[in-house]
MDAnalysis code that builds the backbone (N, CA, C; Angstrom):
import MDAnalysis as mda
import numpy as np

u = mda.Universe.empty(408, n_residues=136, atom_resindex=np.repeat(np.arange(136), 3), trajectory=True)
u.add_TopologyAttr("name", ["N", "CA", "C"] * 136)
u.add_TopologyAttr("resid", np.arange(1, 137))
u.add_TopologyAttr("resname", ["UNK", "UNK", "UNK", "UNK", "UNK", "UNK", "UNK", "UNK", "UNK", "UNK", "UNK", "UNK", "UNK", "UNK", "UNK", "UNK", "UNK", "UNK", "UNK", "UNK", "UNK", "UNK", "UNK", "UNK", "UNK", "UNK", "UNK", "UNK", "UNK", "UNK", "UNK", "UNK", "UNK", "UNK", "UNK", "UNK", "UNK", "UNK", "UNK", "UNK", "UNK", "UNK", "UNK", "UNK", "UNK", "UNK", "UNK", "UNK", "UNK", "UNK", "UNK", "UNK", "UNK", "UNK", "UNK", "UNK", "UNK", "UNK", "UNK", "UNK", "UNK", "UNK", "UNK", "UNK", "UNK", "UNK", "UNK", "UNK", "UNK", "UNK", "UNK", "UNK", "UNK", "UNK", "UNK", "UNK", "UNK", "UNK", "UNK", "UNK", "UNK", "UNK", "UNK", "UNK", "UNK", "UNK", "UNK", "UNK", "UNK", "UNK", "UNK", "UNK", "UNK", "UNK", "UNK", "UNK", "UNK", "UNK", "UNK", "UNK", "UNK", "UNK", "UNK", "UNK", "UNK", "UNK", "UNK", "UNK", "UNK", "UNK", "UNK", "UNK", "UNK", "UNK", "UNK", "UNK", "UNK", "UNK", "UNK", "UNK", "UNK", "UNK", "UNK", "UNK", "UNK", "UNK", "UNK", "UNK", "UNK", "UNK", "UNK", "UNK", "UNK", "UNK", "UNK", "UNK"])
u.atoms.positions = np.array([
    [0.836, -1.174, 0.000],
    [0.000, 0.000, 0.000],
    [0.882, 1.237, 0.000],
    [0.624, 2.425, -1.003],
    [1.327, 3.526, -0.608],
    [0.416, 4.001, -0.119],
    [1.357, 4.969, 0.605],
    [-0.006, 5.908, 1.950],
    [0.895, 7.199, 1.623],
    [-0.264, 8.343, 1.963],
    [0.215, 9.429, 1.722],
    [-0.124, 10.176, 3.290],
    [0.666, 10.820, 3.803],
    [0.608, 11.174, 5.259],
    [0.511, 12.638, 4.690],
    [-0.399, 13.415, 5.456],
    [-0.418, 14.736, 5.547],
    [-0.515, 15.100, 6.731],
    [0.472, 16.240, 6.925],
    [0.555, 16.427, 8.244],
    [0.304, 18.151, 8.183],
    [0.035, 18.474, 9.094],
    [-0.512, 20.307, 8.966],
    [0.694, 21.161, 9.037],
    [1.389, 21.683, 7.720],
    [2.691, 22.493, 7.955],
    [2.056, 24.122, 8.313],
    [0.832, 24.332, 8.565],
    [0.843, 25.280, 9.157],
    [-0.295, 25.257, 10.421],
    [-0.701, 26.589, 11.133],
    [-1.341, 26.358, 12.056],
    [-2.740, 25.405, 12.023],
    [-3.488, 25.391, 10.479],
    [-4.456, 24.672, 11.181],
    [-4.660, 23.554, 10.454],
    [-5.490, 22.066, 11.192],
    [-5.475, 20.760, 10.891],
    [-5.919, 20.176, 9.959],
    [-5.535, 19.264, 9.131],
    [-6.167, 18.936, 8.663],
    [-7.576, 18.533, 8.447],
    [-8.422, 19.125, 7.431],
    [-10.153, 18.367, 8.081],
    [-10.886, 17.557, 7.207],
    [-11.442, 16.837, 7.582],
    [-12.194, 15.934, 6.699],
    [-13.391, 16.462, 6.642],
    [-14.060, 16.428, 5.465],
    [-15.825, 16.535, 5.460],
    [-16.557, 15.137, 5.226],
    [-16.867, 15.148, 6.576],
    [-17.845, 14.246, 6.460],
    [-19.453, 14.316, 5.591],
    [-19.715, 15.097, 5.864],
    [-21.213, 15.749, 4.978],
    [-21.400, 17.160, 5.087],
    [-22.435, 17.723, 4.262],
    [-22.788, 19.178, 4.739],
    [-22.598, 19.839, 5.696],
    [-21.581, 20.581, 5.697],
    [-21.623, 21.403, 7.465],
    [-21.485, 20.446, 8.690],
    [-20.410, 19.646, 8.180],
    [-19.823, 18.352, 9.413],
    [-18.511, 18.004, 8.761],
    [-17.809, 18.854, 9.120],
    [-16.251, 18.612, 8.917],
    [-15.529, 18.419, 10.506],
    [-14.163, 17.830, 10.431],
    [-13.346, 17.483, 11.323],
    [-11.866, 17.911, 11.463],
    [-11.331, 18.418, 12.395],
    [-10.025, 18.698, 12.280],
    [-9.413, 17.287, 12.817],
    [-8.071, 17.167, 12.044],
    [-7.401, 15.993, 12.779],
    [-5.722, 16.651, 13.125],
    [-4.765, 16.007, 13.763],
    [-3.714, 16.092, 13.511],
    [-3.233, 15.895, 12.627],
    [-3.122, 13.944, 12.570],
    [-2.379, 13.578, 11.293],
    [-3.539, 12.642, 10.585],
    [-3.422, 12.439, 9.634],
    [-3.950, 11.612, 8.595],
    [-3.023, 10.617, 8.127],
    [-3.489, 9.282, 7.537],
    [-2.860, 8.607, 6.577],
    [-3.516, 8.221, 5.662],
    [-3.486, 8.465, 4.719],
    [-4.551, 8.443, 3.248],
    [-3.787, 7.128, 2.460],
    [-4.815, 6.495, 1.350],
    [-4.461, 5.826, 0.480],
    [-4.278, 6.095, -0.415],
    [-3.004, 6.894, -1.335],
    [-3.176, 7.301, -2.769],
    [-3.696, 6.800, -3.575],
    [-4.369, 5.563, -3.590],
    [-4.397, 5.029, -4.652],
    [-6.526, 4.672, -4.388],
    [-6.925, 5.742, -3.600],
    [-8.532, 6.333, -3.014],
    [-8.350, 7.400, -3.209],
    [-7.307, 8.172, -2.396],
    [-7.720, 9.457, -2.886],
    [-7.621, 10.164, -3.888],
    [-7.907, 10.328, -4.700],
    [-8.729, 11.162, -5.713],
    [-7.948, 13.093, -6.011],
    [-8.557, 13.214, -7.018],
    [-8.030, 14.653, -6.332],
    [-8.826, 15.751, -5.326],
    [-7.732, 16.432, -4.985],
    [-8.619, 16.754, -3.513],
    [-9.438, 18.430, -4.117],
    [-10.605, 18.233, -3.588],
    [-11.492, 18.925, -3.750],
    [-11.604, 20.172, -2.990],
    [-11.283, 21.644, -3.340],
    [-11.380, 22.380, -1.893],
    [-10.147, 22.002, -1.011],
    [-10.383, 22.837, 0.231],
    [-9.944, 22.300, 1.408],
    [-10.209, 21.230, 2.684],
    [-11.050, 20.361, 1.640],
    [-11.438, 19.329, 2.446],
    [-11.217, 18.029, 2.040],
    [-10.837, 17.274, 2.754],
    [-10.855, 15.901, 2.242],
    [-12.258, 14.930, 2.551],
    [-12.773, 14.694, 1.236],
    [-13.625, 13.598, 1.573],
    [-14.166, 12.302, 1.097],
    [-12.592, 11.840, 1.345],
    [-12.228, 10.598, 1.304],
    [-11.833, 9.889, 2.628],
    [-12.360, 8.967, 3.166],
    [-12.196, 8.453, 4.703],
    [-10.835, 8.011, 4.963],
    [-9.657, 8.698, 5.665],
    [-8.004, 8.506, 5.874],
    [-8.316, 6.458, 5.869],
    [-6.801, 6.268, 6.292],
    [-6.841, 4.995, 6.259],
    [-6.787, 4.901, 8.204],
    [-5.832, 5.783, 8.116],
    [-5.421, 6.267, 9.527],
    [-5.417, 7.759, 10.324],
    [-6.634, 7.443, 11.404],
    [-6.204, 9.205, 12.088],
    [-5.590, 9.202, 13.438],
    [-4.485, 10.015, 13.324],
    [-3.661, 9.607, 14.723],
    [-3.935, 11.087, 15.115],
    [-4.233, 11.674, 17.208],
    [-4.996, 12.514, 17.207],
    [-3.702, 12.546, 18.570],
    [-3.312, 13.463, 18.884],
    [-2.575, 14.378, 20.063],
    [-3.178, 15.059, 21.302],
    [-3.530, 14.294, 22.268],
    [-4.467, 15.065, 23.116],
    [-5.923, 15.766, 22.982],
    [-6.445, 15.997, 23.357],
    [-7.800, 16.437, 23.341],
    [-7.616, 18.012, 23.385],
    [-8.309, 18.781, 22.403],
    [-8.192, 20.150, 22.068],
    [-8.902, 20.908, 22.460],
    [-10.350, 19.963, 21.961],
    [-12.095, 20.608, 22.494],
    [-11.823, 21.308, 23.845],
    [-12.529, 21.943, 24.605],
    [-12.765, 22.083, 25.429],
    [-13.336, 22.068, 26.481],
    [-13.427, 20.788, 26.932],
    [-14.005, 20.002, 28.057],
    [-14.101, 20.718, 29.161],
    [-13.175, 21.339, 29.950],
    [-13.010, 21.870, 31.320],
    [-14.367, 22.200, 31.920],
    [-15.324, 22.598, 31.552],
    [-16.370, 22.513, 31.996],
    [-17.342, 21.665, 32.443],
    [-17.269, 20.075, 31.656],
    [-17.672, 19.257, 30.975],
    [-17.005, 17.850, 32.257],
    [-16.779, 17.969, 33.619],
    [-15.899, 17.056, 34.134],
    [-16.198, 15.461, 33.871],
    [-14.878, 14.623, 33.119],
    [-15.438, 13.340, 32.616],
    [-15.626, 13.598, 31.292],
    [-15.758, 14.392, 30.934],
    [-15.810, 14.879, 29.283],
    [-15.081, 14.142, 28.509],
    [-13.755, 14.297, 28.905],
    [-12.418, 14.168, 27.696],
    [-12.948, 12.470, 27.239],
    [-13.071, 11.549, 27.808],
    [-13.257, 10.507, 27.508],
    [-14.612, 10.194, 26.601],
    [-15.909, 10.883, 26.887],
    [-16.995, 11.190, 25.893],
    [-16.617, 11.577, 25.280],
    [-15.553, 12.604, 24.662],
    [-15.427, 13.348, 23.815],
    [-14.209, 12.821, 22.682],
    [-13.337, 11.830, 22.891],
    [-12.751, 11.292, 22.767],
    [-13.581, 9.867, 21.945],
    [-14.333, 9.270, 22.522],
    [-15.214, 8.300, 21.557],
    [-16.294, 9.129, 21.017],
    [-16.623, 10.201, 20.776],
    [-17.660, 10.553, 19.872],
    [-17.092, 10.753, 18.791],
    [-15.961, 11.443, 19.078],
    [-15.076, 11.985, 17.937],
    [-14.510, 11.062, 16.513],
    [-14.090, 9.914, 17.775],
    [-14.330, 9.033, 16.928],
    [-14.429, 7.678, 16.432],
    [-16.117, 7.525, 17.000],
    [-17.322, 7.031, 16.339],
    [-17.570, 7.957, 14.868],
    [-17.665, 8.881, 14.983],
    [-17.476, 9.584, 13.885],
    [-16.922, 9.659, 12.404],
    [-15.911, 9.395, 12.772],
    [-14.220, 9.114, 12.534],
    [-14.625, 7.945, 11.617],
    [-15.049, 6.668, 12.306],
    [-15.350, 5.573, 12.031],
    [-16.189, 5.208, 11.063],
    [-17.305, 6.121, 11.423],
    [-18.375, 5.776, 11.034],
    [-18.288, 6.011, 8.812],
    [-17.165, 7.248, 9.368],
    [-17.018, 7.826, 7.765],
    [-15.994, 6.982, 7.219],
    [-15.552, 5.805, 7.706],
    [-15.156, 4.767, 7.072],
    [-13.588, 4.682, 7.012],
    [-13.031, 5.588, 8.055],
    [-11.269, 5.446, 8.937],
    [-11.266, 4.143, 9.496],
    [-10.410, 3.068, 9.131],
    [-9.909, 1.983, 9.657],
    [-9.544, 2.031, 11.043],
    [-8.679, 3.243, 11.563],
    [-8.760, 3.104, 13.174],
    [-8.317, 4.629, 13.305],
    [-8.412, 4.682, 14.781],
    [-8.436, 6.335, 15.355],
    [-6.939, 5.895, 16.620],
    [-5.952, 6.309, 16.675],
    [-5.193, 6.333, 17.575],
    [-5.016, 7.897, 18.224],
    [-5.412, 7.271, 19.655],
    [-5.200, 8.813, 20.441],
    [-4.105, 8.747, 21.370],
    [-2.943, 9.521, 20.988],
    [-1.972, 9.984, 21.938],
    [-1.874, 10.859, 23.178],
    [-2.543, 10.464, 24.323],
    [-2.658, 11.448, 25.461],
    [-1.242, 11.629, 26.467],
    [-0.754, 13.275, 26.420],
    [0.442, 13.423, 26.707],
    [0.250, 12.908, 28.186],
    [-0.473, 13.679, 29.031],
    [-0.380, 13.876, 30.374],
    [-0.702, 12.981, 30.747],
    [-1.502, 11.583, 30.460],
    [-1.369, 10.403, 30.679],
    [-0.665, 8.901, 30.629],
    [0.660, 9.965, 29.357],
    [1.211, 8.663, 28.906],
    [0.394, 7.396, 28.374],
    [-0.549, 7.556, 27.687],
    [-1.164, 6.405, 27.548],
    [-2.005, 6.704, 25.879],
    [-1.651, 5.882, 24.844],
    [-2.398, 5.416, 23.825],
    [-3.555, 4.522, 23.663],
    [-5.301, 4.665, 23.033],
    [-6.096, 4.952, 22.720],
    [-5.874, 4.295, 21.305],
    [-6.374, 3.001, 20.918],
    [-6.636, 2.249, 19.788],
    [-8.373, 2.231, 19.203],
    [-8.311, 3.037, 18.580],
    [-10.204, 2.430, 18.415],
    [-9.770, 1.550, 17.105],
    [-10.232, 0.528, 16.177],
    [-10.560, 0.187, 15.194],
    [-12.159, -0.387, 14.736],
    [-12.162, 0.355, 13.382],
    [-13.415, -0.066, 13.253],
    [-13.832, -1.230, 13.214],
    [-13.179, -2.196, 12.604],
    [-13.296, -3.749, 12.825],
    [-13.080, -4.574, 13.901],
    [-12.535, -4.092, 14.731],
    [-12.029, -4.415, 15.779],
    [-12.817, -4.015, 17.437],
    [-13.724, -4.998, 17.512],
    [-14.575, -4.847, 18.874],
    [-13.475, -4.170, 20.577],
    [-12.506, -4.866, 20.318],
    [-11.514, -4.626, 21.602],
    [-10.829, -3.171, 21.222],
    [-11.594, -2.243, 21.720],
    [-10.784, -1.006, 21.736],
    [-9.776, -0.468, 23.248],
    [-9.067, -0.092, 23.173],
    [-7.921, -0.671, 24.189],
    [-7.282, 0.706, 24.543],
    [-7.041, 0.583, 25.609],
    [-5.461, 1.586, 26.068],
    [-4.141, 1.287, 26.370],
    [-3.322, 1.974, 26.239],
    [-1.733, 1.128, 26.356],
    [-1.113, 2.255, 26.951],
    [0.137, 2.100, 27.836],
    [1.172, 2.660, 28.059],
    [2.147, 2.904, 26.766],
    [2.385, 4.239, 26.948],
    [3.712, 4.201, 25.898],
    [4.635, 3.413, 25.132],
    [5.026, 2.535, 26.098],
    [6.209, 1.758, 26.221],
    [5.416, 0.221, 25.279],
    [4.273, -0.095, 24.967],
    [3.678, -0.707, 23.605],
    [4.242, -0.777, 22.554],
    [3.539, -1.788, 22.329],
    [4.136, -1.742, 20.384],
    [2.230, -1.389, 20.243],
    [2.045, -0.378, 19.227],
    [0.774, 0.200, 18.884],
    [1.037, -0.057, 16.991],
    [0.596, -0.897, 16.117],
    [0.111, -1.324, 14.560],
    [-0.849, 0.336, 14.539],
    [0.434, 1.303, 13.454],
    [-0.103, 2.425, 12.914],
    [-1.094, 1.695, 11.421],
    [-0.792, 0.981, 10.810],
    [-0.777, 0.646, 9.244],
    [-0.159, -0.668, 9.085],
    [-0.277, -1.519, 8.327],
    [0.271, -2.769, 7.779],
    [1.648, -3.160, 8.875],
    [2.943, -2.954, 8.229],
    [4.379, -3.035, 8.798],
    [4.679, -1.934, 9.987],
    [3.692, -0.737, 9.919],
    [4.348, 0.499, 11.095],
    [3.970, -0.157, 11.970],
    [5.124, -0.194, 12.901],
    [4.499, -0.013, 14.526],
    [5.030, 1.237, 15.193],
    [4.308, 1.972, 16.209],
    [4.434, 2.769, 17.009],
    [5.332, 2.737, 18.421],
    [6.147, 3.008, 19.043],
    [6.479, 2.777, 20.062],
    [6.922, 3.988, 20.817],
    [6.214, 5.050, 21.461],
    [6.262, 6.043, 21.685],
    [7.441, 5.863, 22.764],
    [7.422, 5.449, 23.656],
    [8.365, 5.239, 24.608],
    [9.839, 5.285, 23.990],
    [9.937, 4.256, 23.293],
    [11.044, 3.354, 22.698],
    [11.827, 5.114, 21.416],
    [10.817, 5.476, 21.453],
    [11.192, 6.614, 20.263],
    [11.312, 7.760, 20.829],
    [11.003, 8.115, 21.827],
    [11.387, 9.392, 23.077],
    [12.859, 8.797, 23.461],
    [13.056, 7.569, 24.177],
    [14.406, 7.193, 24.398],
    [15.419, 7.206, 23.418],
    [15.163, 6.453, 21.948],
    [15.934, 7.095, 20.854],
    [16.620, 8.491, 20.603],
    [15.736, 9.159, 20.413],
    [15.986, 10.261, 20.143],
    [16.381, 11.116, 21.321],
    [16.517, 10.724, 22.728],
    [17.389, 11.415, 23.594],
    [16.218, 12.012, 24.274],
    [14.448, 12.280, 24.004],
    [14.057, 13.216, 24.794],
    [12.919, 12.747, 26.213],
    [13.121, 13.572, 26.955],
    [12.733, 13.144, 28.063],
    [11.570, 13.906, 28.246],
    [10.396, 13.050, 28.820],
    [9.372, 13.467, 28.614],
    [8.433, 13.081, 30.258],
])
């Protein structure tokens, strides 16, 4: 599979349109070149293969218990528009967030995991902070 990763080189995220006046910001995306199409506008609406998401942005604080509702609505969503899986990276918890759509066992992990981004990627957040020297 080639995959085409878009990542936001400027301030704001990438978004998907799901339908009329229901678009999504993401962090990162992983698209299938060989689905996506050419892109229409500033929206993509073609369902990523992969959305990997950095903490929770919304603004819950009001909302106590939120982040976690807000976190599976997002994406159920996600899902529903036909993304293979949603990985959520939560800093202040150290802990990764697997949804897949096929996949009934949606799960949390410590860093220090092996987390399946795509086919051959694996993730190892831990293992890749220690690499690269940074301490977190």
């Amino acid at each position: 599979m080639e995959a085409l990763v878009e990542r936001p080189l400027r301030k704001r995220r990438p978004p998907l349109h799901l339908s009329r006046g229901n678009n999504l910001g993401n962090d990162l995306v992983i698209l299938e070149k060989a689905t996506l199409g050419p892109l229409k506008g500033k929206y993509f609406d073609k369902p990523p293969k992969v959305i990997i998401e950095v903490d929770i942005k919304a603004d819950t604080v009001e909302l106590p218990g939120k982040d976690v509702s807000y976190l599976l609505k997002k994406s159920g969503k996600i899902l529903d528009f036909g993304t293979e899986r949603v990985i959520w990276i939560l800093t202040e918890e150290k802990k990764t967030f697997v949804i897949g759509r096929n996949d009934p066992k949606w799960y949390a992990v410590d860093w220090s995991a092996d987390v399946t981004v795509v086919d051959d990627c694996v993730l190892n957040l831990q293992k890749l902070l220690d690499e690269e020297g940074i301490l977190f």
